[in-house]
C-alpha positions as CSV (number, residue, x, y, z in Angstrom):
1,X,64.3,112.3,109.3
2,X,61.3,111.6,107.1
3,X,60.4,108.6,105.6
4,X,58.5,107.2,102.8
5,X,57.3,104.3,101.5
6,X,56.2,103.3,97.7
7,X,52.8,104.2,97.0
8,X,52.4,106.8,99.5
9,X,50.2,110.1,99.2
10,X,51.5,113.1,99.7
11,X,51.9,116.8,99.3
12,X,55.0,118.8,98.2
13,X,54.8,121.7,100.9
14,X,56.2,124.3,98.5
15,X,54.0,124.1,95.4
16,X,51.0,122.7,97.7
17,X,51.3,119.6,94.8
18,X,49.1,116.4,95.5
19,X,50.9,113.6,94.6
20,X,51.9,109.7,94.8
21,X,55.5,108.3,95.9
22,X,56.7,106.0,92.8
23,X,61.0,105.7,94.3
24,X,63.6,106.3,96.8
25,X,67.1,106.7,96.6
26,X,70.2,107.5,98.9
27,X,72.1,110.2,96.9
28,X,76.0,110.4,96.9
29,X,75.9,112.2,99.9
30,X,73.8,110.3,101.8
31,X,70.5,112.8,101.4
32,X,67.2,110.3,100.8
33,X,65.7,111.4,97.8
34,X,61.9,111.3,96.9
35,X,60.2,110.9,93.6
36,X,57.1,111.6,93.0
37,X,54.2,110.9,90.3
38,X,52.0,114.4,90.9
39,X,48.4,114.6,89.8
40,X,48.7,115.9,86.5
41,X,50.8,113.3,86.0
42,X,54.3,114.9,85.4
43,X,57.2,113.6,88.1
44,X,59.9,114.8,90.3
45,X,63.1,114.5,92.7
46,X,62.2,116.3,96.5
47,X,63.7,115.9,99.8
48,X,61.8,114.2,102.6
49,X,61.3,117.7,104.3
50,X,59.7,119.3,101.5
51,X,56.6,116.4,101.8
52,X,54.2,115.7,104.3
53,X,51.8,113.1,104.2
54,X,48.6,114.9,103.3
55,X,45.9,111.8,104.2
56,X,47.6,112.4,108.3
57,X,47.6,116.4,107.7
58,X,43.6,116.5,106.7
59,X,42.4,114.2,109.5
60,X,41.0,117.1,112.4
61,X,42.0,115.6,115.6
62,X,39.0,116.2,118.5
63,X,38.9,114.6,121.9
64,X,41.8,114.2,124.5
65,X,44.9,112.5,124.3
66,X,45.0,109.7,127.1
67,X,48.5,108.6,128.5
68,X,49.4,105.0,129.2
């Protein structure tokens, strides 16, 4: 499950919306909720799987992954 924390940047997949997390919640169900300040300033509910973190997403990973 994804998680996020206040403050956090991120994109909502779907609309391709940058944006900033301002809450979380637990619905009745138990679902984590996401809310989310976008750019232009408007705000709204996602689930955790419609975000990614778009600061992680644009880094370009070169080199080789050494094991312990």
């Amino acid at each position: 499950m994804k998680t996020f924390t206040l403050l956090q940047e991120v994109v909502h997949i779907p609309t391709k919306k940058k944006g900033q997390v301002i809450t979380t919640k637990v619905d009745r169900e138990g679902k984590q909720m996401v809310e989310v300040k976008y750019e232009n300033g408007t705000t709204g509910w996602s689930i955790p799987e419609a975000l990614t973190n778009f600061i992680q997403d644009s880094v370009d990973h070169t080199g080789e992954f050494l094991s312990d």
